[in-house]
C-alpha positions in Angstrom: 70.5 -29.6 -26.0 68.4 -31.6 -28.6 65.0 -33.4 -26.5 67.2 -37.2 -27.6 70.6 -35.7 -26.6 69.1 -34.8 -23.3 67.3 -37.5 -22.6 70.6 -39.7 -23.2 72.6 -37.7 -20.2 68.9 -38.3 -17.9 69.1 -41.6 -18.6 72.9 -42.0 -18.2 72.9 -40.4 -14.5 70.0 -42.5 -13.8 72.0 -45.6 -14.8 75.3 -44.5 -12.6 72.5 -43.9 -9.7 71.1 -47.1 -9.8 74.2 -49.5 -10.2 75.3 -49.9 -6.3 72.0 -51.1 -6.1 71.4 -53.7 -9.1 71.1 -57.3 -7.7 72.6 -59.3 -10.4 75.7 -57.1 -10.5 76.1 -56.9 -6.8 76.2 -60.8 -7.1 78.5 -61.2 -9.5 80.8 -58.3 -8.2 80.1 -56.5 -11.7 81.8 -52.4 -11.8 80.4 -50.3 -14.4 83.7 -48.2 -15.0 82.3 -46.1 -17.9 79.1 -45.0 -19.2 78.7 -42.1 -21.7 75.7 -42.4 -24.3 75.7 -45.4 -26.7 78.6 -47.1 -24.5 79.6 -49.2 -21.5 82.2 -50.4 -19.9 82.0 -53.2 -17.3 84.8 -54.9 -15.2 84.6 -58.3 -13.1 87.3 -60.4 -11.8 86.9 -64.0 -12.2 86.4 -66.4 -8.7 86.6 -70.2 -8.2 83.2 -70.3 -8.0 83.0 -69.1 -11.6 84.3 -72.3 -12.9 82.3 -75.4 -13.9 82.7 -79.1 -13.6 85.9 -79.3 -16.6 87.3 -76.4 -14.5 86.7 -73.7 -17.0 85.4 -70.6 -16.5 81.6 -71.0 -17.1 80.3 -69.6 -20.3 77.7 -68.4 -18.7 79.6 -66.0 -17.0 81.2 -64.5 -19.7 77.7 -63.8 -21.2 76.4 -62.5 -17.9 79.5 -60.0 -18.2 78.8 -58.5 -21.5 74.8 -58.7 -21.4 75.6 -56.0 -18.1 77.1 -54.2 -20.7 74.8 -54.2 -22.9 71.8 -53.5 -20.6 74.0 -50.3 -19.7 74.6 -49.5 -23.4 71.5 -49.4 -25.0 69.4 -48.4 -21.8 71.8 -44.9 -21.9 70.0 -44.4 -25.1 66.4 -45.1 -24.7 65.1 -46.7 -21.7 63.6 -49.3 -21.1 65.1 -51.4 -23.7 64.4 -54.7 -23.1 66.9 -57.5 -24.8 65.3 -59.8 -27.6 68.2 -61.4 -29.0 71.8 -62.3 -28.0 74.3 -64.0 -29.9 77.6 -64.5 -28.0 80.9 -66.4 -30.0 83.3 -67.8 -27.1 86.9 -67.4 -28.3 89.1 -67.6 -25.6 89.2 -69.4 -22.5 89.6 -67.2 -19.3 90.8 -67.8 -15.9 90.6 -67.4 -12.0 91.8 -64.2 -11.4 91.3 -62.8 -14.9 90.0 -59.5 -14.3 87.2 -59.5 -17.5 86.4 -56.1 -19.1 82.6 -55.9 -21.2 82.3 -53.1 -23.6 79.6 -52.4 -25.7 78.6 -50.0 -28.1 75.3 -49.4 -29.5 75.4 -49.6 -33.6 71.6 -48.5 -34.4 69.5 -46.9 -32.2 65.8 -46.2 -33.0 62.0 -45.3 -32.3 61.5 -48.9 -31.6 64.7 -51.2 -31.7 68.3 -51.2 -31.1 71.4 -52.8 -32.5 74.8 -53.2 -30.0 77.9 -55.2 -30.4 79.8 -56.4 -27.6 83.4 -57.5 -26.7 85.2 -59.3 -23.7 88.7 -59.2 -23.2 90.9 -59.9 -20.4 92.9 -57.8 -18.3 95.7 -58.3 -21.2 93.2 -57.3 -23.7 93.3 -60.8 -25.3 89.7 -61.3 -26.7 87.3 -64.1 -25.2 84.0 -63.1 -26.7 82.3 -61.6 -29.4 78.8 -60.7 -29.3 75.5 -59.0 -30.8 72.1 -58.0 -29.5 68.9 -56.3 -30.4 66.6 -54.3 -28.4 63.2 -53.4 -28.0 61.8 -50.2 -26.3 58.9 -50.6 -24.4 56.6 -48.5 -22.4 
């Protein structure tokens, strides 16, 4: 197995070992349901307390879903990758009780940044977000 190809499946079972333990997606009730090398999937189901004063699901929350996907993404690569940029595009409203699914797939991976697009749908697969991010490896 190529040094890169190896280092992908280290860095994936080090991700899987670490999730039950991640505060952020303990809080937010976030499952990482798939993880291979350049992707992630992540599920969460949406809770009143998600919503904000119009009673809408908080965009925030939607962003917080697919930037846990995107940490998992691009960190299966090369880790650490640390986020510099995210660009999210809020296309559907969601619900209580929508189960949200994050997926995100890394489009350039290299020495020193990364490139990942991610999508949110809901439990329908009806699309609520669009979004992009870059990378930077440190250490």
């Amino acid at each position: 197995m190529p040094d890169r190809q190896k280092a992908s499946h280290d860095n994936v079972e080090e991700l899987r070992a670490k999730e039950s333990g991640e505060p952020i997606a303990s809080f937010l009730k976030m499952k990482l349901t798939e993880l291979t090398p350049g992707y992630s999937r992540v599920t969460m189901k949406l809770l009143p307390e998600h919503l904000n004063f119009n009673g809408m699901v908080f965009g925030g929350i939607v962003m917080a879903i697919a930037d846990q996907a995107f940490a998992y993404g691009t960190n299966s690569l090369v880790t650490p990758s640390i986020a510099t940029q995210f660009n999210i595009h809020l296309i559907s409203g969601a619900g209580v009780g929508d189960e949200l699914t994050a997926e995100c797939r890394v489009v350039k991976s290299g020495r020193r940044i990364g490139v990942s697009e991610m999508t949110v749908t809901d439990q329908n697969g009806k699309l609520i977000a669009k979004a992009t991010g870059t990378t930077v490896v440190t250490g």
